[in-house]
C-alpha positions in Angstrom: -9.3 -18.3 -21.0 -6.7 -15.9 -19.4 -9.4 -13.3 -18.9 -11.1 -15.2 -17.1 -8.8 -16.9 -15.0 -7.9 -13.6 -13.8 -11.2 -12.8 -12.7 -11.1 -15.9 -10.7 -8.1 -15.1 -9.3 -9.5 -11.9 -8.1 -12.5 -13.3 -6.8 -10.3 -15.7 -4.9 -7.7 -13.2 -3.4 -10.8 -10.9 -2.1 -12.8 -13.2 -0.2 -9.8 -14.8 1.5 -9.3 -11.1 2.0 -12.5 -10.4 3.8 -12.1 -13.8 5.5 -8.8 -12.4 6.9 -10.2 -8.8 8.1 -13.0 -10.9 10.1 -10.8 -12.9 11.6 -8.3 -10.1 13.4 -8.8 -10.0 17.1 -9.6 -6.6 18.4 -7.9 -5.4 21.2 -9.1 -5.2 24.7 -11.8 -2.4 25.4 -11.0 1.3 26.3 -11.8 1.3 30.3 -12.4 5.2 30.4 -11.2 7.5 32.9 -7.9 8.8 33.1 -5.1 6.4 32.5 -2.6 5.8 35.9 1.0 5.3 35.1 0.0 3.3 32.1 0.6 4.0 28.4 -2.7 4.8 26.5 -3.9 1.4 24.7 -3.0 1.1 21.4 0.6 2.1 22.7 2.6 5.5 21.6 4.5 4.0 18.7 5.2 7.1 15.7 4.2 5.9 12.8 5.0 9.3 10.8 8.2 9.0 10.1 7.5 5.6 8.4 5.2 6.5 6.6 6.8 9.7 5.4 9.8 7.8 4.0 7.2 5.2 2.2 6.0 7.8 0.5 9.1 9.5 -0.4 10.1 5.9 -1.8 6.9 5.7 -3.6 7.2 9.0 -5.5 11.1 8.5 -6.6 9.8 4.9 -7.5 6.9 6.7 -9.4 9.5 9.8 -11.3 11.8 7.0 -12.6 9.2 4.9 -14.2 7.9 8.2 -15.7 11.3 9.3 -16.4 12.2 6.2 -18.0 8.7 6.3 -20.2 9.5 9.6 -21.6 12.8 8.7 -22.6 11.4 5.5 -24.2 9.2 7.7 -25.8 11.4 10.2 -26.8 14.0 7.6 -28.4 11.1 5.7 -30.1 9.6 9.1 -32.0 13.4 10.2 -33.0 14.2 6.1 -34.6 10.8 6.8 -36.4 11.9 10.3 -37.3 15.6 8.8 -39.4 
């Protein structure tokens, strides 16, 4: 029952997906040539110092939940070991 509710689930959230990514409007088309006075399309937003802290986030997230599964381990093997 739960199993396969899940897969449902899944289904579900991926083709709503896929109806999503179809329905995005694209943005107007490159007109060629060199640009006058105008910022290139797509604009000149940085997007690597975003994405550098994400993933500096991402791996602390990541250490602590290891950390904190070690020391669960570690605890569990010295209650077996009195």
């Amino acid at each position: 029952m739960k199993k396969s509710f899940l897969k449902l689930t899944a289904i579900v959230f991926f083709q709503f997906a896929v109806i999503m990514a179809f329905g995005q409007m694209t943005g107007p088309e490159d007109p060629g040539g060199e640009p006058v006075g105008d910022p290139p399309l797509g604009g000149g937003a940085p997007l690597s110092g975003g994405t550098v802290i994400l993933i500096i986030l991402g791996a602390a997230y990541g250490g602590k939940k290891v950390y904190d599964l070690s020391k669960e381990k570690t605890e569990n093997q010295l209650k077996k070991a009195d």
